[in-house]
Biotite code that builds the C-alpha atoms (Angstrom):
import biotite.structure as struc

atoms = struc.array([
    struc.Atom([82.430, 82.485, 96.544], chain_id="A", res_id=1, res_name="UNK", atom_name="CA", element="C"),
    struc.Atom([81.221, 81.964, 100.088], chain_id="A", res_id=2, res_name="UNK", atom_name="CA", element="C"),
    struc.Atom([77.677, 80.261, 100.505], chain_id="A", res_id=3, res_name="UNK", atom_name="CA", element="C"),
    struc.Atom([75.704, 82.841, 101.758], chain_id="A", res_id=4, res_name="UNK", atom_name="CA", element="C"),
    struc.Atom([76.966, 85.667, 99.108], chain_id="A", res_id=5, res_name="UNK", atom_name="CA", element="C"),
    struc.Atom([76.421, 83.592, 96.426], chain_id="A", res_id=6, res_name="UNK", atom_name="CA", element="C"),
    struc.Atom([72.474, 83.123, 97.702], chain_id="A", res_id=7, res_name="UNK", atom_name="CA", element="C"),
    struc.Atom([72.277, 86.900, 97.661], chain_id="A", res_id=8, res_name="UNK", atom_name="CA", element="C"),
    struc.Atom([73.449, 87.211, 94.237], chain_id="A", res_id=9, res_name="UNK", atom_name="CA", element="C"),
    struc.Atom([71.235, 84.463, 92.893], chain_id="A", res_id=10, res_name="UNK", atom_name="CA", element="C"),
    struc.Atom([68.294, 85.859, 95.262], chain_id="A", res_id=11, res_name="UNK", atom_name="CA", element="C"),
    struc.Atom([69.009, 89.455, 93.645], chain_id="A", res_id=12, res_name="UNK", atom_name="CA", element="C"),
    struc.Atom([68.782, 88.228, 90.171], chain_id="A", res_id=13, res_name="UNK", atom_name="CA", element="C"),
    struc.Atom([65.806, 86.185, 90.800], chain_id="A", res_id=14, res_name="UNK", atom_name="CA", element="C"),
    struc.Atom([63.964, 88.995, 92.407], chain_id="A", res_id=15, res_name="UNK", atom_name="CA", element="C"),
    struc.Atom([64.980, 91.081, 89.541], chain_id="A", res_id=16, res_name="UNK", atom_name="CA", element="C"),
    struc.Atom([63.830, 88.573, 87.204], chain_id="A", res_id=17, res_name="UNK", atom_name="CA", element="C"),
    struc.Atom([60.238, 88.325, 88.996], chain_id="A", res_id=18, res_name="UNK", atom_name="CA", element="C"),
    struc.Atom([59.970, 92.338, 89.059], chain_id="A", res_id=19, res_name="UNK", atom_name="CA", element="C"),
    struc.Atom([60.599, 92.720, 85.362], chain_id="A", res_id=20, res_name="UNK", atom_name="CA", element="C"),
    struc.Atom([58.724, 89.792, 84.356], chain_id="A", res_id=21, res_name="UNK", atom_name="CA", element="C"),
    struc.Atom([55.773, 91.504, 86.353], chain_id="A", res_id=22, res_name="UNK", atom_name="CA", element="C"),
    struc.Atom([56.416, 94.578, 84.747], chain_id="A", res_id=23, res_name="UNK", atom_name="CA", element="C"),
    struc.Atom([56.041, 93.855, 81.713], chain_id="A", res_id=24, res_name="UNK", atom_name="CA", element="C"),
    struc.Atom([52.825, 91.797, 82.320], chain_id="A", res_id=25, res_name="UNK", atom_name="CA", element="C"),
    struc.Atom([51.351, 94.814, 83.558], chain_id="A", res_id=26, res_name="UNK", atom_name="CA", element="C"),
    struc.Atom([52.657, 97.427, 81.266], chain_id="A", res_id=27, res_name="UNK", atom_name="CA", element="C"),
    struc.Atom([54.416, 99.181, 84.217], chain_id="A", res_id=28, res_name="UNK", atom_name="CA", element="C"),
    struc.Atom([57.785, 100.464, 83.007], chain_id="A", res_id=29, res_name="UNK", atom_name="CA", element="C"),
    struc.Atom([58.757, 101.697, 86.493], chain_id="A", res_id=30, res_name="UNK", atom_name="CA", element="C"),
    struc.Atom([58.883, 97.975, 87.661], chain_id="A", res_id=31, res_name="UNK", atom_name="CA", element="C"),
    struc.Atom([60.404, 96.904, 84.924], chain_id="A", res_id=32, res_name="UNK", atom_name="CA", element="C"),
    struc.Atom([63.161, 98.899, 85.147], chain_id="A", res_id=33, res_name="UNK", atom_name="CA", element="C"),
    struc.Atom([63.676, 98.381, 89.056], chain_id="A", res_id=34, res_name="UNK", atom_name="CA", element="C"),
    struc.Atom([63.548, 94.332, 87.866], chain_id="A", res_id=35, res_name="UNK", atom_name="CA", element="C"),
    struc.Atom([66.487, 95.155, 85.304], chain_id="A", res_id=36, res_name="UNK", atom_name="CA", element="C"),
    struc.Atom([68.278, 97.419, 87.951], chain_id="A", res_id=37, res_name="UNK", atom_name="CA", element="C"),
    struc.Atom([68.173, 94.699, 90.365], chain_id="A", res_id=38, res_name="UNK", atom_name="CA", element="C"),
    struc.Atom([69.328, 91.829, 88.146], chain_id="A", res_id=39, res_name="UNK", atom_name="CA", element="C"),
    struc.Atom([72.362, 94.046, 87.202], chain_id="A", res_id=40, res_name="UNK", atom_name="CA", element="C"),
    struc.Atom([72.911, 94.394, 91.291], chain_id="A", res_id=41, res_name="UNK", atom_name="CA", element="C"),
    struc.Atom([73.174, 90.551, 91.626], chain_id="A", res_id=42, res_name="UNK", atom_name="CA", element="C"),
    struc.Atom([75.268, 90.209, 88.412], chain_id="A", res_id=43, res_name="UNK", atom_name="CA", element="C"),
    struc.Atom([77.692, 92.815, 89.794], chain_id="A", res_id=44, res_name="UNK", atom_name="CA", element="C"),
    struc.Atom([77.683, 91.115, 93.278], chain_id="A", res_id=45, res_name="UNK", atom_name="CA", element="C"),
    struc.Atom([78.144, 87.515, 91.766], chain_id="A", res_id=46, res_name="UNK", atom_name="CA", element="C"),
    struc.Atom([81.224, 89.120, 89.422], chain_id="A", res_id=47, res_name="UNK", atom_name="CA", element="C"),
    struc.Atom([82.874, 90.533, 92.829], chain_id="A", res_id=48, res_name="UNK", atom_name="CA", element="C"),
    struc.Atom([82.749, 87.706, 94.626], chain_id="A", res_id=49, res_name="UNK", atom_name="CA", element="C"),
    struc.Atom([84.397, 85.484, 91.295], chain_id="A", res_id=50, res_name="UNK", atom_name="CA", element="C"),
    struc.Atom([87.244, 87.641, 91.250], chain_id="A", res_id=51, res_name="UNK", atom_name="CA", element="C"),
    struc.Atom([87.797, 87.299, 94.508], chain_id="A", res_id=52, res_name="UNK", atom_name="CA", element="C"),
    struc.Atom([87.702, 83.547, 94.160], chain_id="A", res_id=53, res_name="UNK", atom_name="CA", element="C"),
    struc.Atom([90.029, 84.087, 91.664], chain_id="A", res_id=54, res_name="UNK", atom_name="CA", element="C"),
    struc.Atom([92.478, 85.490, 93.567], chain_id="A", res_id=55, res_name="UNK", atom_name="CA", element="C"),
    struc.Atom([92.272, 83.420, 96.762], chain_id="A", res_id=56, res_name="UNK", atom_name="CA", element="C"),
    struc.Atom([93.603, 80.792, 94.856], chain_id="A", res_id=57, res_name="UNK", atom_name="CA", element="C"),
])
């Protein structure tokens, strides 16, 4: 996984992570949702990028 997709990924999840954390604080569903949504983005992104790893070797 190159350096600067793997940041993305691990920004993405974090972001996600700060979102839902924040939405649940204050009872806002809609954030907490968009927090889930975006975790799932960098979990998808960081899967992509292992596969490809996978098959450059």
């Amino acid at each position: 996984m190159s350096g600067e997709q793997k940041t993305e990924a691990k920004t993405e999840q974090a972001k996600g992570k700060l979102k839902e954390a924040a939405g649940s604080v204050v009872g806002n569903e809609r954030l907490t949702a968009e927090g889930r949504a975006e975790q799932a983005k960098g979990d998808a992104r960081e899967a992509k990028e292992k596969v490809k790893d996978t098959f450059k070797h």
